[in-house]
C-alpha positions in Angstrom: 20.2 14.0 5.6 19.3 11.7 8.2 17.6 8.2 8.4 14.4 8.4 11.1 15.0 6.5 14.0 11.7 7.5 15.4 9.4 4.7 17.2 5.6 4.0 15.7 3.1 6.3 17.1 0.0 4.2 15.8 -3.1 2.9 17.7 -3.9 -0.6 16.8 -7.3 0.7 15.3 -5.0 3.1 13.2 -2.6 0.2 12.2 -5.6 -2.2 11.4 -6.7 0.5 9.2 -3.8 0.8 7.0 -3.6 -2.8 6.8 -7.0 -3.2 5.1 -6.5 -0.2 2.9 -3.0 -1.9 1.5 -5.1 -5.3 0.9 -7.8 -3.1 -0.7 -5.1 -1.2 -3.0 -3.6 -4.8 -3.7 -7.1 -6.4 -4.7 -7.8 -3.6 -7.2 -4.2 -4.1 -8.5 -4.6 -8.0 -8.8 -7.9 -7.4 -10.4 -7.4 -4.7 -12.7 -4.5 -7.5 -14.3 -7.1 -9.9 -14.8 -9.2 -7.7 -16.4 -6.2 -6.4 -18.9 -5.4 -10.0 -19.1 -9.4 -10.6 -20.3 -9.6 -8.0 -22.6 -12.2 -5.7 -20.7 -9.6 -3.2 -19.1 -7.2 -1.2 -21.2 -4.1 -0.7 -18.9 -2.5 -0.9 -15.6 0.3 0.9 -13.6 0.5 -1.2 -10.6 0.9 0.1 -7.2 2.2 -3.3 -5.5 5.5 -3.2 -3.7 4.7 0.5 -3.1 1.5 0.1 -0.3 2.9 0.8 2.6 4.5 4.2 1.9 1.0 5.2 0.1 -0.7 4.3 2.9 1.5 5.5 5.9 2.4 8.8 4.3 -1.2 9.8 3.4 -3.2 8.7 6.8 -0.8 11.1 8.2 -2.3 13.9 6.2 -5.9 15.6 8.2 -9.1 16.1 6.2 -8.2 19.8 4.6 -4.7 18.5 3.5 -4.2 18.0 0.0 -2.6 15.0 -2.1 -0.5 15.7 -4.9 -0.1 11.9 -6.0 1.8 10.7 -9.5 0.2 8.1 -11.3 1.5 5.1 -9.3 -0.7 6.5 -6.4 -4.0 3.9 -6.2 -3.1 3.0 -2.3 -3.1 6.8 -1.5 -6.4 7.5 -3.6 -7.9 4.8 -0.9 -6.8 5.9 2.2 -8.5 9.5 0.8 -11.7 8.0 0.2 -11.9 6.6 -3.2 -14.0 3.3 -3.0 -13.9 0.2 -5.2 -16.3 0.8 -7.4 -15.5 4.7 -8.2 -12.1 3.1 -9.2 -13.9 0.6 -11.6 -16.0 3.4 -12.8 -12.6 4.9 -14.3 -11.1 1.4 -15.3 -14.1 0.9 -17.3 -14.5 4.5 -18.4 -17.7 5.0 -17.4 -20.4 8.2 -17.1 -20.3 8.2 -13.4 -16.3 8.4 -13.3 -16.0 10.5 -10.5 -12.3 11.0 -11.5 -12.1 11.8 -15.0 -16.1 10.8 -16.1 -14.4 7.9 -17.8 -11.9 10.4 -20.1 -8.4 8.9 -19.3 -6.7 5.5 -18.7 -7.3 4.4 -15.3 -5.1 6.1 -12.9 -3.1 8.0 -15.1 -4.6 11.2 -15.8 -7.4 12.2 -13.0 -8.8 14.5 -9.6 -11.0 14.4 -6.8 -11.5 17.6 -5.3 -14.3 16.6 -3.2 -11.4 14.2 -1.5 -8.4 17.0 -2.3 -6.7 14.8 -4.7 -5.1 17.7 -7.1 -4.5 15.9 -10.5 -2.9 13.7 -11.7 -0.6 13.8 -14.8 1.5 11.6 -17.0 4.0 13.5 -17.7 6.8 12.7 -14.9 7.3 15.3 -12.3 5.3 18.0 -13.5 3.3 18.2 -10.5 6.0 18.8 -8.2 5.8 22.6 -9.1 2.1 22.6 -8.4 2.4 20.7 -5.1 4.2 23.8 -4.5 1.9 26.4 -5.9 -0.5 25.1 -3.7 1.6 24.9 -0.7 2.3 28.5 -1.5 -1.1 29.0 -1.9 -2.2 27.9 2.1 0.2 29.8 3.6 -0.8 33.1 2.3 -4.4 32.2 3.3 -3.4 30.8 6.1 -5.6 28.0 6.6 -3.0 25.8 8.1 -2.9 23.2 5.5 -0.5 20.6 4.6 0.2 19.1 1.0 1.6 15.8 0.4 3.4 15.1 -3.1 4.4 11.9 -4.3 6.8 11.1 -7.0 9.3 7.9 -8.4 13.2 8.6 -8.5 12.7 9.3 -12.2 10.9 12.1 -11.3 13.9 13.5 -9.3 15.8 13.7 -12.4 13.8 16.3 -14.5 14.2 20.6 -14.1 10.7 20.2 -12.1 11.8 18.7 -9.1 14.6 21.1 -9.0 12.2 23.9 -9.4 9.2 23.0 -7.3 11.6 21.6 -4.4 13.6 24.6 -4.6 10.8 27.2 -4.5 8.9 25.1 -1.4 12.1 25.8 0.0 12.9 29.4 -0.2 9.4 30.3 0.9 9.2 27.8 3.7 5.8 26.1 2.5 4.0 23.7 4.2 4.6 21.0 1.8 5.5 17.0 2.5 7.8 15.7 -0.6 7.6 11.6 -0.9 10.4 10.1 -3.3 9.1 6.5 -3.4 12.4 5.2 -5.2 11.9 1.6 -6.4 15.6 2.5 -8.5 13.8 1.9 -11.8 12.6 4.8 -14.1 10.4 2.8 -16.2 13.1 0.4 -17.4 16.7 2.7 -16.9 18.0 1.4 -13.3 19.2 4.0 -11.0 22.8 3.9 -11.4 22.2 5.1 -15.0 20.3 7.9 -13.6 22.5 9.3 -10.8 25.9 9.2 -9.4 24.5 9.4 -5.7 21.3 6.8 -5.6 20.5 8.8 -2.3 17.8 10.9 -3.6 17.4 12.6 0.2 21.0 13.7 0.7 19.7 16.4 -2.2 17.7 18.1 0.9 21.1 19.7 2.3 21.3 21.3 -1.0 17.7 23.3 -0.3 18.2 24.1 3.1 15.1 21.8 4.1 14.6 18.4 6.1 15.6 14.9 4.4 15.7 11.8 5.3 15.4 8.0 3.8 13.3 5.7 5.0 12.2 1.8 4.3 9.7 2.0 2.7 8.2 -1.5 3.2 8.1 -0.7 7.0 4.8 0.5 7.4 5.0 2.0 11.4 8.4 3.8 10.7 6.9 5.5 7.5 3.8 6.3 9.3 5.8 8.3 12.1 8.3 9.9 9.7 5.3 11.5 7.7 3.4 12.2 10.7 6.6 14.2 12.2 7.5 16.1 8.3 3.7 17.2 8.6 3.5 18.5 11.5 6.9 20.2 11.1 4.9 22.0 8.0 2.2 22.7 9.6 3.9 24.1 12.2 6.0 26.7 9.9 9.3 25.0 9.6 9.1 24.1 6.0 9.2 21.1 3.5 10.7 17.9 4.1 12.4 15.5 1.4 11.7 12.2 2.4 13.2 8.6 0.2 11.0 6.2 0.9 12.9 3.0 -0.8 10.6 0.2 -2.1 10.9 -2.6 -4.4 8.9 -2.6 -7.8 7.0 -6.0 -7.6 5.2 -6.0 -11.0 6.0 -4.8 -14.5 6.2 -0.5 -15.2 2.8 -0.9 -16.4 1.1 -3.8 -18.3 2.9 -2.5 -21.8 6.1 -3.4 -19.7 7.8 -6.5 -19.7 10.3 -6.1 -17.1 11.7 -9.8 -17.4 13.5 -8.2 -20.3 15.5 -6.3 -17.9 15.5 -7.6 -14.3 17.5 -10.8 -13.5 15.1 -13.8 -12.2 17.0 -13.5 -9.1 15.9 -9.9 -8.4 12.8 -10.2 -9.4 12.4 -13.0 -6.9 14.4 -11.0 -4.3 11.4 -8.2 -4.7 8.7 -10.6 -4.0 10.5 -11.2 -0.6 9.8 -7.4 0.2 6.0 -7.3 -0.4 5.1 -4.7 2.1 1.8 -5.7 3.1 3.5 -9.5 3.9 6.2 -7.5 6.3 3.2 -5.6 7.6 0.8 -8.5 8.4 3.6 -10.2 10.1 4.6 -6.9 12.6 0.9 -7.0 13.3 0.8 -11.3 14.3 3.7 -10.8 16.0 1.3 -8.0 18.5 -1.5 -10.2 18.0 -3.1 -7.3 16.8 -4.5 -9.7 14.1 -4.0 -13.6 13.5 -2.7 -14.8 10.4 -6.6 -16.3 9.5 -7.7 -12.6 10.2 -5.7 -11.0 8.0 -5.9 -13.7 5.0 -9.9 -13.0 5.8 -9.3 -9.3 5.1 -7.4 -9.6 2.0 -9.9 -12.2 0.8 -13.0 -10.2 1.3 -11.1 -7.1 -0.3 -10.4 -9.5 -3.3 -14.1 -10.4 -3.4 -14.9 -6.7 -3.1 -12.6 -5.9 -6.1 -14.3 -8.4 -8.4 -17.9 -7.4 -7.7 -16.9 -3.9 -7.8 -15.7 -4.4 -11.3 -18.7 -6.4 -12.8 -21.4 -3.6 -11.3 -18.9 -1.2 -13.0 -18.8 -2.8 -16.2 -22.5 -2.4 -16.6 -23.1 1.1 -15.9 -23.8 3.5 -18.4 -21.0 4.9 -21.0 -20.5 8.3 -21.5 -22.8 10.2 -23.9 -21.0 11.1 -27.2 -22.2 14.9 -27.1 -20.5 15.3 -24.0 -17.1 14.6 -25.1 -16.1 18.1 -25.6 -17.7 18.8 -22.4 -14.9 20.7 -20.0 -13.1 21.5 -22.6 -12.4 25.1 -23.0 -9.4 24.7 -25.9 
């Protein structure tokens, strides 16, 4: 296990993109909370706190990569493609859902193969094994692509990281593992989960790459995925990466997680907003001012909020097709 000591490799243009899509991800988020707060959106699992591994890791992917992303993943789903109001679409359940044709609670169950996003599923870490199947699946075609799979530390403690880190390992597959470990599963802190909170030090153990990372430091996690990918692509096999973040808001909004975080920690992960540590490494290049990047966030938020009212009058889903797609 090592910890990347590896300078940024960004252009500014590159940077200024993943700076936009972390205000995007963050507008959604703020939004989709009003909404839940209002009574016209059933459920959020926020992403904030966790933008700026989501973004990094997944602009490093090419165009015939695929994402393997658990159900905290809406900054990923962005940098892929997914637009504002296609998100709304599935916060509102609508017909035109292009993830789930409004089916499933926003962001938790849903695909997009048109933008390679494989699907998503509730149920904690059982897409690590199909992150490997379809790893497993390029290289014997041969088609030189990379898949990226995201997960919490939870995840890490369940027989199916075990077994789909394990099997990516023994056949050398061309697969990216991202641990983003905000050291809560749901509410159980991670000293209660593990003895060692280093979730990459478990790499030695597979025979494959690991390191940990900040995760709040946008450049280093761009040029640590950027390096496991091409070390996949390239034939020498997965990397475990431990991106640590903070949790800024709640599990999801059925969590209260004032019942079991201190007001001084809480406060303590507000001070690690990523996209706040990002804007500021940016002003300090004068690669953006600090007007021009409040600007960008306030047009995102703007965005967000007429994104949602266009959604929330498109058509519902017919009631004949409910049992459309479903073969059992």
């Amino acid at each position: 296990m090592a910890t990347t000591t590896r300078a940024d490799t960004g252009t500014r243009e590159e940077y200024l993109n993943l700076h936009r899509w972390m205000c995007m991800a963050k507008a959604l988020d703020d939004r989709m909370h009003i909404l839940v707060k209002q009574g016209r959106a059933p459920f959020v699992g926020s992403s904030r706190g966790h933008e700026g591994i989501q973004v990094a890791a997944t602009a490093a992917l090419g165009p015939d990569d695929w994402l393997v992303p658990h159900y905290r993943a809406l900054a990923n789903a962005i940098v892929r493609g997914l637009t504002m109001k296609e998100w709304m679409l599935a916060v509102f359940a609508k017909a035109g859902d292009p993830l789930s044709a409004g089916r499933n609670l926003p962001g938790g169950c849903y695909s997009y193969h048109a933008l390679k996003i494989a699907p998503v599923s509730q149920v904690v870490a059982s897409w690590i094994p199909k992150a490997a199947g379809i790893a497993y699946a390029a290289k014997l075609r041969g088609d030189g692509s990379v898949t990226l799979c995201t997960f919490g530390d939870g995840a890490t403690s369940m027989g199916e990281f075990h077994e789909g880190v394990n099997f990516a390992a023994v056949h050398r597959l061309p697969v990216v593992f991202v641990c983003e470990n905000n050291s809560y599963a749901i509410s159980v802190p991670i000293r209660l989960q593990m003895a060692n909170p280093n979730i990459a030090e478990r790499a030695a153990g597979y025979g494959i790459s690991g390191l940990t990372i900040d995760g709040t430091d946008v450049p280093k996690c761009y040029a640590a995925v950027q390096e496991a990918v091409a070390r996949a692509r390239s034939g020498e096999g997965p990397t475990l990466i431990e991106a640590k973040v903070w949790r800024i808001n709640s599990h999801t909004s059925e969590d209260n997680q004032g019942k079991y975080r201190t007001k001084e920690e809480l406060a303590e992960a507000a001070r690690h907003d990523p996209i706040v540590r990002f804007t500021d490494w940016l002003v300090e290049r004068r690669w953006i001012t600090a007007e021009g990047a409040a600007e960008v966030q306030a047009t995102c938020d703007r965005e967000a909020s007429d994104a949602a009212d266009w959604a929330e009058q498109q058509p519902d889903p017919l009631p004949e097709d409910a049992l459309k797609n479903v073969f059992a």
